[in-house]
C-alpha positions as CSV (number, residue, x, y, z in Angstrom):
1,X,261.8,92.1,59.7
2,X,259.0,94.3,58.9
3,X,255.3,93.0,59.0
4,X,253.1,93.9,56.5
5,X,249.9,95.2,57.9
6,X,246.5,95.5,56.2
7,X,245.6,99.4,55.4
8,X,242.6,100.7,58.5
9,X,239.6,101.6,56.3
10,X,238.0,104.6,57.7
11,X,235.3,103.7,60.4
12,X,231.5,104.8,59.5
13,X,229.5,106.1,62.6
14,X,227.3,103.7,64.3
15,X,225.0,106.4,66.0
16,X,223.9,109.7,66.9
17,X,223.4,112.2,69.5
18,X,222.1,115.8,69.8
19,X,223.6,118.3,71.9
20,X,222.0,121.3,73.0
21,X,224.3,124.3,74.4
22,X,222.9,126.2,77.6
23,X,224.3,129.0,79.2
24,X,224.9,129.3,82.8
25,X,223.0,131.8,84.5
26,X,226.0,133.0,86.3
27,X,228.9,132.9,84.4
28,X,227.2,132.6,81.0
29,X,229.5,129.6,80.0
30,X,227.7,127.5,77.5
31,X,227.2,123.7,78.5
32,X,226.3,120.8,76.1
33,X,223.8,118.9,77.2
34,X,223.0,115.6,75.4
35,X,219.2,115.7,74.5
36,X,217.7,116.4,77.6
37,X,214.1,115.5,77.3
38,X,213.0,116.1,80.5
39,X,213.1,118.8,82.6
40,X,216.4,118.3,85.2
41,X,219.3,120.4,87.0
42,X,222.2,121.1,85.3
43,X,225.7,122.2,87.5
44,X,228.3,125.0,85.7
45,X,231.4,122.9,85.2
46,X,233.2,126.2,85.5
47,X,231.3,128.1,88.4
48,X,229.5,125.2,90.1
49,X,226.2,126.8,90.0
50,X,223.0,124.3,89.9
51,X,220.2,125.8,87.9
52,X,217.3,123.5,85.9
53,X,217.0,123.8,82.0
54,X,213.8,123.6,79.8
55,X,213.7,120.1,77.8
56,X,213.5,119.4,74.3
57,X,210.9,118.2,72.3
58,X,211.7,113.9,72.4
59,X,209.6,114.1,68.7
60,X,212.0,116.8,67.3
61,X,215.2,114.6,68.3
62,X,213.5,111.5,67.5
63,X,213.2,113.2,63.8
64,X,216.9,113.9,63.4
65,X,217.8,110.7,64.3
66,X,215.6,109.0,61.9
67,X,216.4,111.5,58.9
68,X,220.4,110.6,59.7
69,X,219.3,107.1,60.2
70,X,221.1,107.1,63.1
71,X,224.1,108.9,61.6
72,X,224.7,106.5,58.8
73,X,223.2,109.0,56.2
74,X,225.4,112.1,57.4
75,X,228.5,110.4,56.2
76,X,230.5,112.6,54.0
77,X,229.5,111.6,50.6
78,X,233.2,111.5,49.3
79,X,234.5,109.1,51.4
80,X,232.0,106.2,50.5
C-alpha cells in the first residue's frame, strides 16, 4: 500500500548573513568570513597561515539586514 503524502511547500528563509571574501596573504586563497565586525585573526584553511583582517562597518551590515528584513524580502518574487 502506498501512503499518500502531503506535497513539501518550498521553505522561505528565516535569516540572513553577510559574507565577506578575504584573500590570504600567502596563497591568495579567498576565505569567507561571516561579518566580521571587529578586528580578529583569520587562519588559511588551505595554507594555515594566521594573519588579522580589517572589520566591517556593524552599520553597513546592520543596513542590509534591515533592507532584506532579515532575508524575508529577497525571496524570489515568482515563487510567492
Amino acid at each position: 500500500m502506498s501512503e499518500r503524502k502531503k506535497p513539501i511547500m518550498p521553505v522561505k528563509p528565516s535569516g540572513i548573513e553577510v559574507v565577506f571574501f578575504y584573500d590570504c596573504p600567502n596563497c591568495r586563497r579567498s576565505l569567507p568570513v561571516v561579518a566580521p565586525t571587529q578586528p580578529t585573526m583569520v587562519r588559511c584553511e588551505a595554507c594555515r597561515t594566521q594573519f588579522p583582517i580589517v572589520p566591517v562597518d556593524a552599520k553597513g551590515v546592520g543596513f542590509i539586514k534591515l533592507m532584506t528584513a532579515g532575508g524575508k524580502a529577497a525571496v524570489d518574487p515568482d515563487f510567492l
